[in-house]
Structure formats: C-alpha cells, structure tokens
Backbone as CSV, one residue per row, in Angstrom:
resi,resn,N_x,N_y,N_z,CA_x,CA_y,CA_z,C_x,C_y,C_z
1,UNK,19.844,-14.061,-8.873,20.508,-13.340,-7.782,21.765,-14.078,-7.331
2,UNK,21.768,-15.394,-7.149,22.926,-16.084,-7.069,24.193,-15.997,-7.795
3,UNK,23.650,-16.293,-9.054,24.388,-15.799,-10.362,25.086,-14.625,-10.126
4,UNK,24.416,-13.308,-9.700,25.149,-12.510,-9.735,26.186,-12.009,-8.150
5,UNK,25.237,-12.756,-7.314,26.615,-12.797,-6.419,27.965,-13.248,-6.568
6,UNK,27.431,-14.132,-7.029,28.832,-14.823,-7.346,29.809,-14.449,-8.465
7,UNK,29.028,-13.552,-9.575,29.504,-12.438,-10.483,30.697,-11.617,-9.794
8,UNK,29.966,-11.314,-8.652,30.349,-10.244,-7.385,31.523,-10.749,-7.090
9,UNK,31.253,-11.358,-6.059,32.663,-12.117,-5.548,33.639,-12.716,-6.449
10,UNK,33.698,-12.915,-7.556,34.616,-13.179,-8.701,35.021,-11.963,-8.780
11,UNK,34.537,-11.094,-9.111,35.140,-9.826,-9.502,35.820,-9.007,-8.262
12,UNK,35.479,-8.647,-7.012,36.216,-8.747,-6.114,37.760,-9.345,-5.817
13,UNK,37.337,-10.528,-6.526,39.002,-11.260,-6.339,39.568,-11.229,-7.324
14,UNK,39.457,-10.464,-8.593,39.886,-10.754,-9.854,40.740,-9.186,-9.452
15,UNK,41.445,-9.521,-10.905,42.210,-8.023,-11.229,41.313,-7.177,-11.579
16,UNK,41.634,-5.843,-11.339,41.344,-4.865,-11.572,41.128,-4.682,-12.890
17,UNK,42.221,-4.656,-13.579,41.851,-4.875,-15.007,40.591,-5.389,-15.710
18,UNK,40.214,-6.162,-14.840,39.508,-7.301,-15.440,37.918,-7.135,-15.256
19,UNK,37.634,-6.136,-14.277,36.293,-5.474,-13.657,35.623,-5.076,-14.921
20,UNK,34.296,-5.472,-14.665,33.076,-5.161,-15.670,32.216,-4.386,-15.141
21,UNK,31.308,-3.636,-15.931,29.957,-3.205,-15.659,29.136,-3.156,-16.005
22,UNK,27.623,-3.819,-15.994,26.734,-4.661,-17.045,26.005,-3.195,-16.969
23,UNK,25.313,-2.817,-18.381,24.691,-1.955,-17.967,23.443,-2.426,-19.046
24,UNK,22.120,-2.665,-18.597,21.077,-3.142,-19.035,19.824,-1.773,-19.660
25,UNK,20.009,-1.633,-20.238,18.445,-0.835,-20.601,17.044,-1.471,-21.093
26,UNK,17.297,-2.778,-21.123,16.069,-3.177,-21.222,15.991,-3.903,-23.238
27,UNK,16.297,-3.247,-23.602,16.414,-3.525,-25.454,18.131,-4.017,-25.692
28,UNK,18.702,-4.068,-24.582,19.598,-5.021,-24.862,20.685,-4.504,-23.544
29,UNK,21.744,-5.461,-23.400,23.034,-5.288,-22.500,24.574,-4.776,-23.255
30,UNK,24.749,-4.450,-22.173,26.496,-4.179,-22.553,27.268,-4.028,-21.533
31,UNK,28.459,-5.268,-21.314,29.181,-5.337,-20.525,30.157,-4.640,-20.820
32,UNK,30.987,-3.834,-20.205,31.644,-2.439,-20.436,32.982,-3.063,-19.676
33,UNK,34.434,-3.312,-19.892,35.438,-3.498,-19.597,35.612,-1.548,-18.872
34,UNK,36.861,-2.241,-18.075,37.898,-0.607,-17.839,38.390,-0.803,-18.735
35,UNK,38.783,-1.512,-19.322,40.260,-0.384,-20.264,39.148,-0.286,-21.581
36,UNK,38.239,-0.659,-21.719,36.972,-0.007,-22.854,36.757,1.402,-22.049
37,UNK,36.151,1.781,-20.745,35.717,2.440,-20.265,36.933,3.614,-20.042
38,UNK,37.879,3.574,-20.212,39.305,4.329,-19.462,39.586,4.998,-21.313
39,UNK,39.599,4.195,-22.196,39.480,4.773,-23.860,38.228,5.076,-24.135
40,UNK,37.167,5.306,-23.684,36.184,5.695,-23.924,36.366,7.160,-24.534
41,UNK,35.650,7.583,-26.028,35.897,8.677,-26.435,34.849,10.043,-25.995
42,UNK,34.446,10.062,-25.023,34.011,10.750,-23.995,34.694,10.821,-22.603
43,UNK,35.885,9.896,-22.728,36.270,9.833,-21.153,37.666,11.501,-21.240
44,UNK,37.705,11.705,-19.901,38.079,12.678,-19.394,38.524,12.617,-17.881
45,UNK,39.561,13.430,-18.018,39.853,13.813,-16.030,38.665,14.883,-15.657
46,UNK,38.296,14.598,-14.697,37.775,15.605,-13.886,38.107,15.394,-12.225
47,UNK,37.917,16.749,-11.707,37.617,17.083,-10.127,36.150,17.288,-9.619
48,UNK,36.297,16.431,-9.109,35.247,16.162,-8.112,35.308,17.375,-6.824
49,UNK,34.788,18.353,-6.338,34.925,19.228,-5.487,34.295,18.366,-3.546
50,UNK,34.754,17.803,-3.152,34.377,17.673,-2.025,33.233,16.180,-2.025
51,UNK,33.817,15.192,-2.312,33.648,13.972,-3.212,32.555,13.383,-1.283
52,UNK,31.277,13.023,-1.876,30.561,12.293,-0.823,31.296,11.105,-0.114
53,UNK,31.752,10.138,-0.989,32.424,9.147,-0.665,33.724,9.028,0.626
54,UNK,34.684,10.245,-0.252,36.219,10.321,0.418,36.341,11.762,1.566
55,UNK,35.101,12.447,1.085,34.946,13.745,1.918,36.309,14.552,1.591
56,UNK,36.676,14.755,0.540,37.927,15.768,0.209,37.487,15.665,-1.625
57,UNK,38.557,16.723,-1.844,38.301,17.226,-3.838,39.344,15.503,-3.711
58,UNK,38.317,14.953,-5.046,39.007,13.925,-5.835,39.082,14.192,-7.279
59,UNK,40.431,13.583,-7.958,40.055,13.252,-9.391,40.110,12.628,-10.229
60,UNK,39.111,11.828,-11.319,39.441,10.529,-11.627,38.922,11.057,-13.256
61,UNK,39.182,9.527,-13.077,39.109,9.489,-15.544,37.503,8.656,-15.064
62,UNK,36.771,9.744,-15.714,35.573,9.464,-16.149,34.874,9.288,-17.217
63,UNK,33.414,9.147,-17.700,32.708,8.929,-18.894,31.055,9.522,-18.243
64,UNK,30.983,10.792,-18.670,29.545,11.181,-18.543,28.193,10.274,-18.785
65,UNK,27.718,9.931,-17.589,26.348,9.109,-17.516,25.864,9.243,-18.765
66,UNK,25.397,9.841,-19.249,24.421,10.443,-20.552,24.968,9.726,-21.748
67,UNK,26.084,9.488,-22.057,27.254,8.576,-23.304,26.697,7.362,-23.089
68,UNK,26.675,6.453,-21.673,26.081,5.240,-21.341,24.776,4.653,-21.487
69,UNK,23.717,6.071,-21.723,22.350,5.278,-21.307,22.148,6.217,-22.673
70,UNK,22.413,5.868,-24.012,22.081,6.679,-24.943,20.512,5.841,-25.064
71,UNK,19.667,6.610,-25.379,18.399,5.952,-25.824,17.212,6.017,-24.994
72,UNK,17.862,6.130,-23.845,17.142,6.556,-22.479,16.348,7.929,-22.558
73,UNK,15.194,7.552,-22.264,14.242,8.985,-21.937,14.359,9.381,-20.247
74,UNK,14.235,10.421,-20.288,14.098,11.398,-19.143,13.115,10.318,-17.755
75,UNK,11.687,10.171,-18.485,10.838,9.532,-17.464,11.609,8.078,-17.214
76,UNK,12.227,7.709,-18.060,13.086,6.017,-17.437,13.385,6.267,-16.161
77,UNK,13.539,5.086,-15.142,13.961,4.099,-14.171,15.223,3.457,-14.177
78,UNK,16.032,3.879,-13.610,17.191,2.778,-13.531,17.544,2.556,-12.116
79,UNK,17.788,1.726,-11.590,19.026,1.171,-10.768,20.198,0.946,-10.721
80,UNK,20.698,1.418,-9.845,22.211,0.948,-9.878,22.697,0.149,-8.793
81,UNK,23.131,-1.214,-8.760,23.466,-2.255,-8.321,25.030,-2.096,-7.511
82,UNK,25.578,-2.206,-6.558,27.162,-2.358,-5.723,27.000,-4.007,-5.849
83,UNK,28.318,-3.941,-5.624,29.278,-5.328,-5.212,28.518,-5.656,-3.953
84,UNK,28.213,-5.072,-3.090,27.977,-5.356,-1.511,26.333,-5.746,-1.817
85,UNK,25.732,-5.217,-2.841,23.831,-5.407,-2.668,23.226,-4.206,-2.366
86,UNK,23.921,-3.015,-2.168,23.597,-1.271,-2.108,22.616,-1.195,-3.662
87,UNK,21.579,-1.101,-3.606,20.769,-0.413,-4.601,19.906,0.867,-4.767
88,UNK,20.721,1.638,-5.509,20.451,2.920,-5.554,19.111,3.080,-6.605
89,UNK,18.040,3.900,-6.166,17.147,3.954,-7.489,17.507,5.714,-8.174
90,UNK,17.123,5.286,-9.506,17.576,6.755,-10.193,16.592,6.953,-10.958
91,UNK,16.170,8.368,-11.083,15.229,8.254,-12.305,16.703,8.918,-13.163
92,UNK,16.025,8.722,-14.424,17.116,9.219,-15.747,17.141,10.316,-15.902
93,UNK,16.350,10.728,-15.871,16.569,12.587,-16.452,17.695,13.180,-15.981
94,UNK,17.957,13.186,-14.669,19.180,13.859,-14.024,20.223,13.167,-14.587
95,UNK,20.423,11.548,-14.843,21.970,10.937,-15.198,21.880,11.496,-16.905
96,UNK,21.225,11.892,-17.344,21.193,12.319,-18.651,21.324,14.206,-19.122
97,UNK,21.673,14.550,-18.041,21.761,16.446,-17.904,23.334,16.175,-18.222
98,UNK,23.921,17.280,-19.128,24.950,17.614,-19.643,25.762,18.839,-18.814
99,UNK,24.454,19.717,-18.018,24.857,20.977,-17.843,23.983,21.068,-16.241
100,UNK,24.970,21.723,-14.972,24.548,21.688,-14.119,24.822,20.623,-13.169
101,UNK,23.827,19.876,-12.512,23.953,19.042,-11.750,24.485,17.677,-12.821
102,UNK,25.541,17.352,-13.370,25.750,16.551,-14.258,26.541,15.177,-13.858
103,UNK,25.976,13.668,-13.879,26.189,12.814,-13.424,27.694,11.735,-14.353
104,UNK,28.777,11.373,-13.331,30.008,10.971,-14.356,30.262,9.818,-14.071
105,UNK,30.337,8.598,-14.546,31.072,7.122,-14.005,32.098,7.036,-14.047
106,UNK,32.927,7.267,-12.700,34.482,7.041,-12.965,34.902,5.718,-12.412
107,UNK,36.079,5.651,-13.023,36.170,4.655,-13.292,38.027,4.149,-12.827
108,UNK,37.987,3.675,-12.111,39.592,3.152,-11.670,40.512,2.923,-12.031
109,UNK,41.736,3.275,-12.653,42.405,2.794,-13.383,43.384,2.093,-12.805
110,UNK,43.529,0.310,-13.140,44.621,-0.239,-12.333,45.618,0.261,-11.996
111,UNK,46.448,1.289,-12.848,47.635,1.500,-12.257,47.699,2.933,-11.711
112,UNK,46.402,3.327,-11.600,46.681,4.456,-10.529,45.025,4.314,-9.313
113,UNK,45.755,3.604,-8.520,44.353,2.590,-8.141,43.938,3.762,-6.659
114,UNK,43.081,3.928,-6.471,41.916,4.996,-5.737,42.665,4.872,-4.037
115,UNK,42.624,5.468,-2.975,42.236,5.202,-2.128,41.396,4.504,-1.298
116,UNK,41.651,3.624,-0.122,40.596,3.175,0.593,40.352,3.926,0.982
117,UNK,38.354,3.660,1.079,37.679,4.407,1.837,37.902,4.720,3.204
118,UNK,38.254,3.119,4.122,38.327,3.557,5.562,39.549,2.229,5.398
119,UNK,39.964,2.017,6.393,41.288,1.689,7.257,40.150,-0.103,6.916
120,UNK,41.039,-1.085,6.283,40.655,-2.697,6.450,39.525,-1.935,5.546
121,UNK,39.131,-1.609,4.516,37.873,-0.750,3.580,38.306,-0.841,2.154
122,UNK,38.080,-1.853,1.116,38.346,-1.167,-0.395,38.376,0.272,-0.551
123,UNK,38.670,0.531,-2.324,38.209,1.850,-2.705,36.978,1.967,-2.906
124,UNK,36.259,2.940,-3.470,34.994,3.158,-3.955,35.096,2.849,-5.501
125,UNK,36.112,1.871,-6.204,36.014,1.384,-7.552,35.885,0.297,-7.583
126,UNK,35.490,-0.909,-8.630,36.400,0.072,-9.810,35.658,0.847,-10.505
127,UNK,34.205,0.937,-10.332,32.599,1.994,-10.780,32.823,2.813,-9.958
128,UNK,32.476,4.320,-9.932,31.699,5.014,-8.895,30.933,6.054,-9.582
129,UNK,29.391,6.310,-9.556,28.183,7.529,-9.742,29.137,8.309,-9.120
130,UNK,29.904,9.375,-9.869,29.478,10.541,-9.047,29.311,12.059,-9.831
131,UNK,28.766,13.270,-9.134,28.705,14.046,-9.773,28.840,15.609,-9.174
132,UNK,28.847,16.637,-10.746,29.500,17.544,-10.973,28.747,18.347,-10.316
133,UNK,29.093,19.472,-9.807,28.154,20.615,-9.190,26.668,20.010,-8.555
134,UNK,26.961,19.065,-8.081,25.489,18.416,-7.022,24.472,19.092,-6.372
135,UNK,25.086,20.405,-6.114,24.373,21.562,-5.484,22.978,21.621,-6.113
136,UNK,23.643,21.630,-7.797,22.669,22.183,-8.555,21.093,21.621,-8.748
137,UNK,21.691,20.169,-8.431,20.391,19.540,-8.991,20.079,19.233,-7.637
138,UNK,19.876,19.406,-5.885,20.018,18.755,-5.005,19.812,17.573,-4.646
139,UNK,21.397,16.925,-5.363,21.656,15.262,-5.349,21.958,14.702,-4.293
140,UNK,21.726,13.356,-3.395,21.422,13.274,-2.275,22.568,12.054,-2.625
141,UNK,23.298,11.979,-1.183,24.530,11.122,-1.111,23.929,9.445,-1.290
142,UNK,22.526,9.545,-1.840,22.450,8.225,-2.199,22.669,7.778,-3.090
143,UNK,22.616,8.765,-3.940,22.736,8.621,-5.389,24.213,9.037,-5.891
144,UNK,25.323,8.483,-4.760,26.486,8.033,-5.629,27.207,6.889,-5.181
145,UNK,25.970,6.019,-5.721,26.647,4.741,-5.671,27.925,4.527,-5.724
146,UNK,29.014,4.164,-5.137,30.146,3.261,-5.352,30.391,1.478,-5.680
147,UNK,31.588,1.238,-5.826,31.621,-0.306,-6.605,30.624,-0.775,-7.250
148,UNK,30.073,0.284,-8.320,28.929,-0.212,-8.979,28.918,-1.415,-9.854
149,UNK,28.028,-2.450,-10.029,28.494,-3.804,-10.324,27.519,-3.854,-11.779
150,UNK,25.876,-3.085,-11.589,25.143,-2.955,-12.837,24.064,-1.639,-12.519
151,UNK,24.328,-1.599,-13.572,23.074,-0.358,-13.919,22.000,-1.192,-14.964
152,UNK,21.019,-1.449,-14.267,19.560,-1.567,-15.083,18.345,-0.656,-15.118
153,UNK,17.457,-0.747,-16.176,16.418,-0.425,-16.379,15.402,-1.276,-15.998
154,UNK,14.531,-0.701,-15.144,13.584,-1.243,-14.407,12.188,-0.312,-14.190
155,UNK,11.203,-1.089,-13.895,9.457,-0.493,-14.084,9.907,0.575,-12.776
156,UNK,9.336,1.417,-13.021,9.109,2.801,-11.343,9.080,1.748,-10.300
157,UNK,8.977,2.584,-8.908,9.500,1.423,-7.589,7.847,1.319,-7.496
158,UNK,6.813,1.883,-7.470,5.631,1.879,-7.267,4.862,1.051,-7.769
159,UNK,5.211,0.149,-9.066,5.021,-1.244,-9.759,5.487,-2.041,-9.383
160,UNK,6.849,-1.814,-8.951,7.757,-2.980,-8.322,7.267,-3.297,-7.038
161,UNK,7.119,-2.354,-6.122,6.766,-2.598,-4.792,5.676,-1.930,-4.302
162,UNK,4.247,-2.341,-4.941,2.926,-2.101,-4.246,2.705,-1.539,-3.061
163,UNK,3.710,-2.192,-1.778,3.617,-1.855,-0.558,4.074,-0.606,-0.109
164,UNK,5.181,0.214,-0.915,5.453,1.298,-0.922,4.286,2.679,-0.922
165,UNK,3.394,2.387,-1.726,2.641,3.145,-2.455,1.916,4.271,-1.309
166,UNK,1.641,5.464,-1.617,0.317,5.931,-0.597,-0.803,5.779,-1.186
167,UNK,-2.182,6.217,-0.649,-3.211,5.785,-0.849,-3.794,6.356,-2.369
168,UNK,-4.126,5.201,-3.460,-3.893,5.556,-4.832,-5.567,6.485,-5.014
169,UNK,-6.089,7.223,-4.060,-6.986,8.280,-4.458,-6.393,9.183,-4.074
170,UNK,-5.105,9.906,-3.530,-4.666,11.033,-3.747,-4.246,11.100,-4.636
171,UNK,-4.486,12.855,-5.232,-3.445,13.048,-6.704,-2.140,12.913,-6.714
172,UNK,-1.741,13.059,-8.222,-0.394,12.719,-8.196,0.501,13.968,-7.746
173,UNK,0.149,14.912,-7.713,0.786,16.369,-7.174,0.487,16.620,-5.499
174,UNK,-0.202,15.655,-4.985,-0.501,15.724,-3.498,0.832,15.601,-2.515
175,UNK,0.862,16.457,-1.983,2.434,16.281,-1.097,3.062,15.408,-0.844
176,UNK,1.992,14.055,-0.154,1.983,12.889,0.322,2.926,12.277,-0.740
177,UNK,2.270,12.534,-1.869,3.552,11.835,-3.406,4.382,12.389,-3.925
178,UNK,4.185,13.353,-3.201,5.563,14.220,-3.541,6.657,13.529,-2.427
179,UNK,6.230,14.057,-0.947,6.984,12.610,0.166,7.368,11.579,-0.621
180,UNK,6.896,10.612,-0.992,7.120,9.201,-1.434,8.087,9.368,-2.572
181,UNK,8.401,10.290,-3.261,9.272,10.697,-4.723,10.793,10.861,-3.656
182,UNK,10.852,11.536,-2.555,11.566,12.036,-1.949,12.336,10.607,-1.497
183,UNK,11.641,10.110,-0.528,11.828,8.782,0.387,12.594,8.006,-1.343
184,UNK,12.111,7.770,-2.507,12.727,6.729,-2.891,13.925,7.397,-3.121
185,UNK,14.512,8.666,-3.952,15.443,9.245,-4.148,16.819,9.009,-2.621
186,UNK,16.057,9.635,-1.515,17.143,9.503,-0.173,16.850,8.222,0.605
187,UNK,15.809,7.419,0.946,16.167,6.109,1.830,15.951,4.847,0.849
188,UNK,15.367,5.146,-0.099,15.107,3.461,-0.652,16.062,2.699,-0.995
189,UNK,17.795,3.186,-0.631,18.687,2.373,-0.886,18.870,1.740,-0.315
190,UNK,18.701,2.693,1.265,19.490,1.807,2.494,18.303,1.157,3.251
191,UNK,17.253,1.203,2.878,15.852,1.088,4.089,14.726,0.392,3.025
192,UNK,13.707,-0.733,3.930,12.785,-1.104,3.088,11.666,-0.105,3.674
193,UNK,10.594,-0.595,3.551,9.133,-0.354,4.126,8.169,-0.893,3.839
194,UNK,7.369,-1.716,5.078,6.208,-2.536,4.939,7.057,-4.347,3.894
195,UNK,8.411,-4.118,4.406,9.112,-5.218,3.816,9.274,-5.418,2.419
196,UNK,8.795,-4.041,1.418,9.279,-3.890,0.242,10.116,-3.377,0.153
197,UNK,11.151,-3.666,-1.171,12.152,-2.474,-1.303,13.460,-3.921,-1.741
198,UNK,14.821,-3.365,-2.301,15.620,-4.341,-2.369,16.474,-4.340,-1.466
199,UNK,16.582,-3.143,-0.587,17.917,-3.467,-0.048,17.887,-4.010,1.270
200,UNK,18.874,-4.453,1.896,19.150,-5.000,2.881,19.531,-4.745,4.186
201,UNK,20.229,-2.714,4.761,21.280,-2.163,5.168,20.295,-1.598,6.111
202,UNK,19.531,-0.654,6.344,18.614,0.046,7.229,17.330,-0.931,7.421
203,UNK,16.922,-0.726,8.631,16.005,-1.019,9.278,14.605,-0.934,8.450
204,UNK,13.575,-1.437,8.798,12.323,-1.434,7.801,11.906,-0.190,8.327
205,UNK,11.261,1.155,7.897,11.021,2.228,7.630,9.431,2.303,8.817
206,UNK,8.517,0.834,8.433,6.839,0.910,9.143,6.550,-0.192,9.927
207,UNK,7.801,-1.340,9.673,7.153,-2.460,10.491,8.302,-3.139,11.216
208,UNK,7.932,-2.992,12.649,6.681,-2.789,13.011,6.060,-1.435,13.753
209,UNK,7.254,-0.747,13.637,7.009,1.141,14.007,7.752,1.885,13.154
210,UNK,7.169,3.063,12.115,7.504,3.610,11.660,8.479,4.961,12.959
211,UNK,9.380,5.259,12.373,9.861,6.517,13.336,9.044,7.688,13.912
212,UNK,7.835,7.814,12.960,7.340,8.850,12.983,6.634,8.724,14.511
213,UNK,6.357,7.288,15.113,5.630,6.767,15.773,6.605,6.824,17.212
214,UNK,7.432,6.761,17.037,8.851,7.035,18.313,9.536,8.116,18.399
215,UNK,9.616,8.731,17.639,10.519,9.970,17.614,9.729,11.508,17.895
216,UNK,10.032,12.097,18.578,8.939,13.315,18.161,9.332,14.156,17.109
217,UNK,8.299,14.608,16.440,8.983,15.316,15.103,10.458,16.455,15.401
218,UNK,10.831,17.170,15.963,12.269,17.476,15.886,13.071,16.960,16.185
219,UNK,13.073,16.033,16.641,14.175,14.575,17.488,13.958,13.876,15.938
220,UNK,12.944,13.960,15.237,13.504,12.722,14.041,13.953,13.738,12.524
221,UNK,14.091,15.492,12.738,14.385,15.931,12.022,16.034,16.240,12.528
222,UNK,16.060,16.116,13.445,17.447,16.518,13.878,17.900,14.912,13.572
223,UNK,17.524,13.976,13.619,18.192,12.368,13.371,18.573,12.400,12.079
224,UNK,17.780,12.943,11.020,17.725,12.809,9.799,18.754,13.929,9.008
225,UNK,18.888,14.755,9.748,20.190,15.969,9.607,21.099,15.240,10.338
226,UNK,21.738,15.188,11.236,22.524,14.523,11.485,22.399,12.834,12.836
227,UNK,22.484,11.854,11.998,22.286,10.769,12.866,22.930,10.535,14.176
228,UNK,24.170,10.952,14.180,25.162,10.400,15.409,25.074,11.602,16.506
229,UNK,23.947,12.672,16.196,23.940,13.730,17.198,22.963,13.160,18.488
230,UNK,22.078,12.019,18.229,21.190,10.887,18.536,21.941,9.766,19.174
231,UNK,22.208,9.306,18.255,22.619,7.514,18.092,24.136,8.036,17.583
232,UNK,24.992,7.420,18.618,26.337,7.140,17.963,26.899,6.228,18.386
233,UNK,27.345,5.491,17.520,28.317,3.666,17.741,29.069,3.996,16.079
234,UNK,30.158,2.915,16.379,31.092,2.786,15.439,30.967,2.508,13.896
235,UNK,29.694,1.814,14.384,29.568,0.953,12.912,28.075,1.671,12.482
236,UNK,27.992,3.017,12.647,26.766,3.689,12.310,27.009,4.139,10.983
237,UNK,26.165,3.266,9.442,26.609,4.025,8.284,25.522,5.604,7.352
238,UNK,24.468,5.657,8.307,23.786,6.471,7.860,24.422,7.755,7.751
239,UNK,24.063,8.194,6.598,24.784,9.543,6.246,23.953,10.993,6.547
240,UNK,24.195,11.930,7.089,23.251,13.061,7.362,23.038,13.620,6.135
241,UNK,21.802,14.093,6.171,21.046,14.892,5.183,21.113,16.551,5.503
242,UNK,22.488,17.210,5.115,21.746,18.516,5.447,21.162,19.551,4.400
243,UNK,20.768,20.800,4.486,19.713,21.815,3.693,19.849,21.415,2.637
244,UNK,21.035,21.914,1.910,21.529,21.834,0.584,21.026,20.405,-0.130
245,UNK,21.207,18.997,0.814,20.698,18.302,0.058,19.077,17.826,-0.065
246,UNK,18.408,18.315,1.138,17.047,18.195,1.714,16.593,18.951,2.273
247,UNK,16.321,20.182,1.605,15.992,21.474,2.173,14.596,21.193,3.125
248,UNK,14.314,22.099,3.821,13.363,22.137,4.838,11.988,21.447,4.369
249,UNK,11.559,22.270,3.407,10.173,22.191,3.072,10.130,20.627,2.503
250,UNK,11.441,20.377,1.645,11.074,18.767,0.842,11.461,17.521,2.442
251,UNK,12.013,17.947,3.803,12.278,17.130,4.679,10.579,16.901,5.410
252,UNK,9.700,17.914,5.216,8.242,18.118,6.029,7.624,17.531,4.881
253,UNK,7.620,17.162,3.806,7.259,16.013,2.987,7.571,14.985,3.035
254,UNK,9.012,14.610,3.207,9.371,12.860,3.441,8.600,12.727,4.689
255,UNK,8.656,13.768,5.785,7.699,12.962,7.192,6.726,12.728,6.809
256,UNK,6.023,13.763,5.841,4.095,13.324,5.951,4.147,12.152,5.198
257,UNK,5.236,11.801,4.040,4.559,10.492,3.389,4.968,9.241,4.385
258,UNK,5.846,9.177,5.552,5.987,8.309,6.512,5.369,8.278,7.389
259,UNK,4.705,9.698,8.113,3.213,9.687,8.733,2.201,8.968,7.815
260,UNK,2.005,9.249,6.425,0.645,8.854,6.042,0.774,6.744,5.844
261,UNK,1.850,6.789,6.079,2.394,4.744,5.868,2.472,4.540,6.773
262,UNK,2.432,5.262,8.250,2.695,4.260,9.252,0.486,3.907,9.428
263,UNK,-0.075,4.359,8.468,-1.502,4.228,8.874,-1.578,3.126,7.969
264,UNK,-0.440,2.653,6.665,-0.962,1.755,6.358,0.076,0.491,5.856
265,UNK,0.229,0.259,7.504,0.972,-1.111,7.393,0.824,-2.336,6.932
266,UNK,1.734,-3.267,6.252,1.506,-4.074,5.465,2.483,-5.336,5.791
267,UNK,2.174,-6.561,7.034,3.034,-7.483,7.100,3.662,-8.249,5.862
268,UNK,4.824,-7.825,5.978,5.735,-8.512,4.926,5.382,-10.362,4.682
C-alpha cells in the first residue's frame, strides 16, 4: 500500500505524458502508458451525454472496457483504484457489454488536457470509467471512477470482507442479498460497514449506528435521493441517487439489507 501511494504521488507530479494504468487480472499485469492507450486500435472519440463527473456532454479519446479485460468472465470481480484511495467495486459483466449500457476508459491527452473538476480541483484524468447510455444498464455514479490509478481482479467483497455479509442461512435470491448486491455496487466506495470495506471517505454504514437506526425511513430515503436537501455544508461529497439510477423498489432493498446489519454488528 505504501508502494503504491507513493506510485500515486509520483504520478501526480509527473507529466502527463508519463501517467500509467496498472491493470491486473490476476494471470498477469499490464501497465498501459497514454500514448499506448491514445493509439490504442480500439481507441475512438466519443460523447459522453451529460458526463457524472463534469455534469455537462463531454468528449474524449477513449478505449472500450471490454479491449482491456480480454479474458475476463462475466462472474469476475474487479476494482478500480483513484489516485486519492476512491475504490470502486465492479463486477465484469457490465465493463464487458459492447451494446447498451457500455463501459469506456478515457483517457487524457496531454495536449488537449480535460477541465478541472472544481475551482483549486484537478481534472478527472488522466483515467476516467465512464459510460455510454448508463440509463441502460442503471449505472450508479459510483461506478465512474475518475483518476483511475489500477484496475484489479479481486475475490467477491463477501470473501474479502466477512463483516459485510448477511446472515449466510438466507438464500441467495432473498432480498436481503439482493440489498447487499445493491449497497456494494452504490456505497461500498465511499462507506465501510462494521469497519470492513477499503475505503476511507463516508462514515461507517453500522458502527456504531447504522442510519436506519436515526433516520426515519423517508427522511433516510429522501437523504439518499438527494443529500443536501438534509445536510448541507460545503465540503458535502455525497452524490444523490435518483430513480433512474436506484429505482424505488431496488432503494427498499438497500434499506432492508442495512436494517437486517444494523442487528448484526461487528466491532472493527
């Protein structure tokens, strides 16, 4: 982990040019240059229609996810790693769709270098997940990572982090795990729970009060649609969830699998 901070912060201060992106599947690595990635014979311009990141149509020289993770099955695990320690979990199947909700790594090109995000804010390069018609597949603004630093292959989060888990005598089609499929897709980037999880950015999810336990259920569905209609300060980075990306019925699943964890807390 050191190692790769400091990966981090080298690359931060380095040229643009000079930005890598490790991408691990497990049977071997490949560190991917831009100007490999910018000649890439899959790469292409595209428009981005109403870009999560910049909140307006963007368009950049990309390389379709699916070219990158050749070899990859559908049921695979990956992560995707930021400069900052943002870890996004992905299952593969979706970064591997050609048609529809279709996932693109674009990619910065020094001399036509991105916008900052906010005012004293890098861009969202010299990596950024993002993707095509999002509607389609309802892709959740977690899953477009920016300044992506690595993409690995890794065991499901439910091996990785035990403490996550709901109670392993419900089936696997039980709502409750259907909740928990949900929760890793939209909070497991920014939020732990029961002190598992990698990231660092949101608050722990159950300990030592899950929300479900403070909030009354439409006060924490209206938080979860939009946060700052609640809580607003400057430096608030949670992003609202609305229909399109967390339709009703899959939002009354992420609560029950956070109702059914706040019964089983687990000191970190």
């Amino acid at each position: 982990m050191k190692a790769f901070l400091l990966g981090a912060a080298l690359l931060l201060s380095s040229p643009l040019y000079a930005a890598q992106l490790l991408i691990d599947l497990g049977s071997g690595s490949h560190a991917w240059r831009t100007e490999e990635l910018l000649k890439h014979p899959e790469a292409r311009n595209i428009t981005i229609k109403d870009d999560v990141s910049y909140k307006r149509d963007m368009q950049y020289r990309a390389v379709p996810m699916a070219a990158l993770l050749q070899g990859l099955k559908a049921e695979d695990h990956l992560q995707a790693v930021a400069l900052d320690g943002f870890a996004a979990e992905l299952n593969a199947g979706p970064l591997l769709n050609r048609k529809g909700a279709q996932a693109w790594l674009a990619i910065e090109d020094p001399s036509k270098p991105w916008p900052t995000l906010a005012p004293d804010k890098p861009s969202a390069g010299p990596f950024y997940l993002v993707w095509s018609d999002p509607a389609a597949g309802h892709v959740s603004p977690e899953q477009w990572p920016f300044q992506v630093a690595r993409i690995q292959r890794l065991a499901p989060v439910a091996e990785r982090f035990p403490a996550l888990a709901p109670d392993p005598k419900l089936a696997a089609n039980d709502p409750i795990n259907q909740g928990f499929a949900l929760f890793q897709k939209n909070c497991l980037a920014c939020h732990r729970l029961n002190g598992a999880g990698d990231s660092q950015f949101g608050p722990d999810l159950n300990i030592p009060y899950s929300p479900t336990e403070y909030f009354g259920s439409d006060f924490l569905k209206r938080y979860i649609r939009d946060p700052q209609s609640l809580r607003r300060w400057p430096q608030a980075k949670m992003p609202g969830f609305n229909n399109s990306v967390l339709p009703d019925e899959e939002l009354v699943l992420l609560l029950g699998y956070l109702k059914h964890m706040a019964g089983r807390k687990q000191t970190p």
